[in-house]
Structures are given as structure tokens and as C-alpha cells.
MDAnalysis code that builds the backbone (N, CA, C; Angstrom):
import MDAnalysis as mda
import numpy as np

u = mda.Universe.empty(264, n_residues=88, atom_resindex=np.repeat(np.arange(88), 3), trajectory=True)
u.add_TopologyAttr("name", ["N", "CA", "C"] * 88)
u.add_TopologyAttr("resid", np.arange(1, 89))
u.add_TopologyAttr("resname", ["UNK", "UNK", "UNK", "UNK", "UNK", "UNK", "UNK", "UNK", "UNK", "UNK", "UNK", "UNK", "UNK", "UNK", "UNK", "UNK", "UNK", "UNK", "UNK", "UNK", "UNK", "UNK", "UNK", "UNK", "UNK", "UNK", "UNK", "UNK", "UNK", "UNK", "UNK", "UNK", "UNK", "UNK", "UNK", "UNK", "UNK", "UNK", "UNK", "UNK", "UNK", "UNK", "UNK", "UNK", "UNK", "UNK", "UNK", "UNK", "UNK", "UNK", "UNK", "UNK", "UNK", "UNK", "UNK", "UNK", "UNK", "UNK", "UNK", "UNK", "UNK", "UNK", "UNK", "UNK", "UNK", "UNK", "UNK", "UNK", "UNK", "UNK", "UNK", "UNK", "UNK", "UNK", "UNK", "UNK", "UNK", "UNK", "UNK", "UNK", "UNK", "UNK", "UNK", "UNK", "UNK", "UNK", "UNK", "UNK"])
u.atoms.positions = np.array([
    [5.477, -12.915, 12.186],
    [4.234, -12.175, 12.191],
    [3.091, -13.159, 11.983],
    [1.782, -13.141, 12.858],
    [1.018, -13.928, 12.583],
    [0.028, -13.437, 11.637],
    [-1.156, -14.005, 12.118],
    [-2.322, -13.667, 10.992],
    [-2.833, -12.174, 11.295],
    [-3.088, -11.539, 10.140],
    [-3.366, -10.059, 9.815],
    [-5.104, -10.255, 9.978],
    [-5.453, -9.601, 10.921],
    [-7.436, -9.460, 10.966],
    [-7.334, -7.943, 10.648],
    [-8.394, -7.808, 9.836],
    [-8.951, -6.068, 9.635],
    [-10.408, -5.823, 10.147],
    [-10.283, -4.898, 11.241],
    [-11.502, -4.396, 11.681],
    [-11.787, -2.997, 10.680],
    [-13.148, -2.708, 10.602],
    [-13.444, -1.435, 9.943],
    [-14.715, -0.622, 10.793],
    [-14.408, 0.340, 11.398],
    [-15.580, 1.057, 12.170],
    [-15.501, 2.597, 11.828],
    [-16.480, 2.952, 12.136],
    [-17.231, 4.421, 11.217],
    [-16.909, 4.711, 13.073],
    [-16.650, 6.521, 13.045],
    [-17.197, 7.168, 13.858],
    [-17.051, 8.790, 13.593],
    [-17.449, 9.645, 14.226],
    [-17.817, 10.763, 13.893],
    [-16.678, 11.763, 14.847],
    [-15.757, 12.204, 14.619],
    [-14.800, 13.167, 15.458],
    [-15.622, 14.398, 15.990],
    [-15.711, 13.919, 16.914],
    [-16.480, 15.189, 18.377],
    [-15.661, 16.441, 18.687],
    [-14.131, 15.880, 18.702],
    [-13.203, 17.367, 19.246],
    [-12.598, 17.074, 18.319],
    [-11.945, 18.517, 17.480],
    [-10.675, 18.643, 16.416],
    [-9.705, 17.769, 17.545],
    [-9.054, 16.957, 16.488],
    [-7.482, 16.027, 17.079],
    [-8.098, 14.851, 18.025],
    [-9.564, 14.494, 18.366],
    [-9.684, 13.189, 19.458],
    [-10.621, 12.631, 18.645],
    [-10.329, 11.140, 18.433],
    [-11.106, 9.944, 18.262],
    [-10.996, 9.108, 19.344],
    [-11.743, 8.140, 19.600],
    [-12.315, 7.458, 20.428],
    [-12.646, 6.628, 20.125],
    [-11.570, 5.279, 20.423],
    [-12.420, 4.014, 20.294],
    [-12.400, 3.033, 21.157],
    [-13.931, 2.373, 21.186],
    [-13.998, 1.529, 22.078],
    [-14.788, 0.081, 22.409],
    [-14.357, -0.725, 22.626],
    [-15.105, -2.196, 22.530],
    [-14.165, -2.608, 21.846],
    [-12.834, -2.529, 20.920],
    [-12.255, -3.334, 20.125],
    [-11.790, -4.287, 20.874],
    [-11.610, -5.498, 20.097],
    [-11.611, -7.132, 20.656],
    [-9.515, -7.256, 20.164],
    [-9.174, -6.158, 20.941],
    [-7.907, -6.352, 20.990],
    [-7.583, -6.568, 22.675],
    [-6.337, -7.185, 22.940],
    [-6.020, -7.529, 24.043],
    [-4.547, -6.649, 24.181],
    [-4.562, -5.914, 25.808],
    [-3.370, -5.634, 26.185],
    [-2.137, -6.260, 26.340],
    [-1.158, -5.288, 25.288],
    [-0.169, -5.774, 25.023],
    [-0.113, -6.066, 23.254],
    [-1.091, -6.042, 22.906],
    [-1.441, -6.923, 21.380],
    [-0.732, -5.456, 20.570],
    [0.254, -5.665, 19.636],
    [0.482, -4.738, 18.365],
    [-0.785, -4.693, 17.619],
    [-1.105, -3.461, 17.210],
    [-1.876, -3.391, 16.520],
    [-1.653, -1.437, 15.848],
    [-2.165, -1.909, 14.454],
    [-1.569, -0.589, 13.092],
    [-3.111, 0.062, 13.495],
    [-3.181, 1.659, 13.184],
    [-4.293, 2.240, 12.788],
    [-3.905, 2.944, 11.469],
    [-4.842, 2.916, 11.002],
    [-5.011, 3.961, 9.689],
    [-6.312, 4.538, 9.903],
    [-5.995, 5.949, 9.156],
    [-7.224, 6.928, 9.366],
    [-7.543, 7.347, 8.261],
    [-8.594, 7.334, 7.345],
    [-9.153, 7.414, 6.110],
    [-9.816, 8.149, 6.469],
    [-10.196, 9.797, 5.522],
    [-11.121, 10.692, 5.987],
    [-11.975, 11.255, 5.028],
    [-12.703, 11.119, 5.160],
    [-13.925, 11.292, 4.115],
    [-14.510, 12.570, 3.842],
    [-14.086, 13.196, 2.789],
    [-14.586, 14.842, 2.364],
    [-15.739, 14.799, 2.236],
    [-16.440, 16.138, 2.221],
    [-17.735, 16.551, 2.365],
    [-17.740, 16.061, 0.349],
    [-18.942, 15.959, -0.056],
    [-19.410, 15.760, -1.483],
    [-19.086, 16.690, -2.327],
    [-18.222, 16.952, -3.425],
    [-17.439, 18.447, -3.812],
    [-16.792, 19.059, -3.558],
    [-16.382, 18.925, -2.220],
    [-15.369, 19.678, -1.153],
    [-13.839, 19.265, -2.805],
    [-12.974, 20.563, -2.509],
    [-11.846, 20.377, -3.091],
    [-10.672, 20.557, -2.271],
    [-10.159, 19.385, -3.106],
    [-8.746, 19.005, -1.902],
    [-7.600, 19.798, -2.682],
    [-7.043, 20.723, -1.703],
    [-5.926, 21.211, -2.306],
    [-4.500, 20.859, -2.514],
    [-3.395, 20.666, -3.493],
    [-2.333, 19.799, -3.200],
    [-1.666, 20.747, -3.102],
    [-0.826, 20.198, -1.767],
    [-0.025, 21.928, -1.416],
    [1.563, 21.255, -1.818],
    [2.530, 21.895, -2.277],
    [3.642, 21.203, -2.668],
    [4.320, 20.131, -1.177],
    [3.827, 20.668, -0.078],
    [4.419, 19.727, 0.714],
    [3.271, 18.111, 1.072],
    [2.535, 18.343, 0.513],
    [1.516, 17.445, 0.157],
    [1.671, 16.382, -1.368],
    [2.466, 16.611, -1.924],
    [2.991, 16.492, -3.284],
    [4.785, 15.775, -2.888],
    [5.729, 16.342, -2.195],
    [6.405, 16.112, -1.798],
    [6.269, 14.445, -0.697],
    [4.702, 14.522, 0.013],
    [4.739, 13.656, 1.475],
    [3.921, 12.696, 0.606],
    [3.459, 12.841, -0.728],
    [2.782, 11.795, -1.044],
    [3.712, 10.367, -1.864],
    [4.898, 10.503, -2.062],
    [5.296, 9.439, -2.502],
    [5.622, 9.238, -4.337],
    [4.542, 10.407, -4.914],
    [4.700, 10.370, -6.479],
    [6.190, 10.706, -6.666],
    [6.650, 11.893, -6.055],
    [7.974, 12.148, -6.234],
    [9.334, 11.169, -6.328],
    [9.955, 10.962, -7.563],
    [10.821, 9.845, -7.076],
    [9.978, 8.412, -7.600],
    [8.607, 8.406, -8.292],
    [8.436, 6.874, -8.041],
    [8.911, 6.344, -8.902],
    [9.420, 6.362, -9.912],
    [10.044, 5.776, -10.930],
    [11.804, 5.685, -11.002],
    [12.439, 6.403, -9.779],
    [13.539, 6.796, -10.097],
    [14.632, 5.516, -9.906],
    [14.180, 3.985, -9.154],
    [14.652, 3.068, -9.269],
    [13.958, 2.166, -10.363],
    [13.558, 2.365, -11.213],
    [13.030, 1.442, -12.356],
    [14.303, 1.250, -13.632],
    [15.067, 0.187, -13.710],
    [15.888, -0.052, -15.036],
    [15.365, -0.099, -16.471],
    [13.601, -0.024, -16.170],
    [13.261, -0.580, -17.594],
    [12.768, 1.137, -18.248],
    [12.924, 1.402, -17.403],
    [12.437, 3.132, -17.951],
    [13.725, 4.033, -17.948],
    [14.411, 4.342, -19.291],
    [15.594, 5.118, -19.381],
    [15.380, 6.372, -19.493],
    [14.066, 6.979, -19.889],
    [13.577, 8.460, -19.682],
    [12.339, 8.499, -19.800],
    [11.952, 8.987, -18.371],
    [10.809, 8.614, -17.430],
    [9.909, 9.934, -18.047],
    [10.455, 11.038, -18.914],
    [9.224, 12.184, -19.677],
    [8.914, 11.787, -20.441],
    [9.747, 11.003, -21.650],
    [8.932, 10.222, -22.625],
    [8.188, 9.048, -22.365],
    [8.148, 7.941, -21.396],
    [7.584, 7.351, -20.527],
    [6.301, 8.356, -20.259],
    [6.508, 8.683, -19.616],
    [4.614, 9.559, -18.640],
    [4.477, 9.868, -20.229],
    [4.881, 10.601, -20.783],
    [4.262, 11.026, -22.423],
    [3.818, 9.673, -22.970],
    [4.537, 8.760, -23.153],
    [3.795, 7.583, -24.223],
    [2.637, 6.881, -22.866],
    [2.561, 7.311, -21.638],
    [1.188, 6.662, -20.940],
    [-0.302, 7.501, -21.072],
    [-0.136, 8.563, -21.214],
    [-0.536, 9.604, -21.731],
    [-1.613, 9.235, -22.900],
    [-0.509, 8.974, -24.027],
    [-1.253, 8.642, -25.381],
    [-2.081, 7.731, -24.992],
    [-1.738, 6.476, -24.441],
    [-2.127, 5.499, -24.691],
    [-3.816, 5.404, -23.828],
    [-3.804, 6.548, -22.916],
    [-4.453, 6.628, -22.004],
    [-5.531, 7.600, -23.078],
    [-5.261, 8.946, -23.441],
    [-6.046, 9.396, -24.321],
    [-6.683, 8.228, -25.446],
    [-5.843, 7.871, -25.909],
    [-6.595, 6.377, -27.018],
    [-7.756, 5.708, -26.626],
    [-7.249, 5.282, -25.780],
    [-8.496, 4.534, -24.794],
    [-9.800, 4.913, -24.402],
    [-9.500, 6.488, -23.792],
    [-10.800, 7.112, -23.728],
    [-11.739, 7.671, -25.024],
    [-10.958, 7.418, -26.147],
    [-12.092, 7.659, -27.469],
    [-12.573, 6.238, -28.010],
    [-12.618, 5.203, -27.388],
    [-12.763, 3.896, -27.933],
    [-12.595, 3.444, -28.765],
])
């Protein structure tokens, strides 16, 4: 794999499901990743629907860790330590 370049461009979705891009200084044939980052309205609330909860990855993230033998008292003692913190 060679060298990784990151382009970043703004555009505005015209039709539900089509983006459009164009001028990128990629060449046919060239691999290249997209990611799509989407930006909520200011307050807008995002709802977590269990299959949203399920597709996000939290599920399971600890379940190969050796140094954590019980992962409720774990999230409980991050918890504290996290409340602590926020009273300075």
C-alpha cells in the first residue's frame, strides 16, 4: 500500500440517495475509500435505534480484553472515576 492522501470537500445533497462529485485529482483505475460524515441540523436529536446500537460496534467491545475479568464492575469503576473528575 502506498502513501494515504486525504481530500476533504463540503457539498450539499440535491436528491435523497445522490451525491456528486467532481474535479477529484484521482486517476482511472486508482483505489480509492469514501466516507460520508453527515452533519445534523443544530439540536436535531439522533435517535439510537437498537439496530443502530447493535451496527455501532459498542457491543462486544471489551469482550476480547484479558485485563478486564468483569467488564460491569469495570464500566462501574470508569464511571466513578469519571464522576470524580467532573467535581474537581
Amino acid at each position: 500500500m502506498g502513501l494515504v492522501k486525504a481530500l476533504r470537500t463540503y457539498t450539499i445533497v440535491e436528491k435523497d440517495g445522490e451525491i456528486n462529485l467532481t474535479g477529484l485529482p484521482c486517476k482511472k483505475g486508482q483505489r480509492v475509500e469514501t466516507i460520508i460524515l453527515f452533519q445534523t441540523p443544530q439540536g436535531a436529536k439522533i435517535s439510537l435505534t437498537a439496530q443502530r446500537l447493535l451496527d455501532s460496534g459498542l457491543i462486544g467491545l471489551w469482550k476480547d480484553r484479558t485485563d478486564i475479568s468483569d467488564s460491569t464492575a469495570y464500566a462501574r469503576r470508569l464511571r466513578e472515576q469519571a464522576q470524580r473528575r467532573d467535581r474537581g
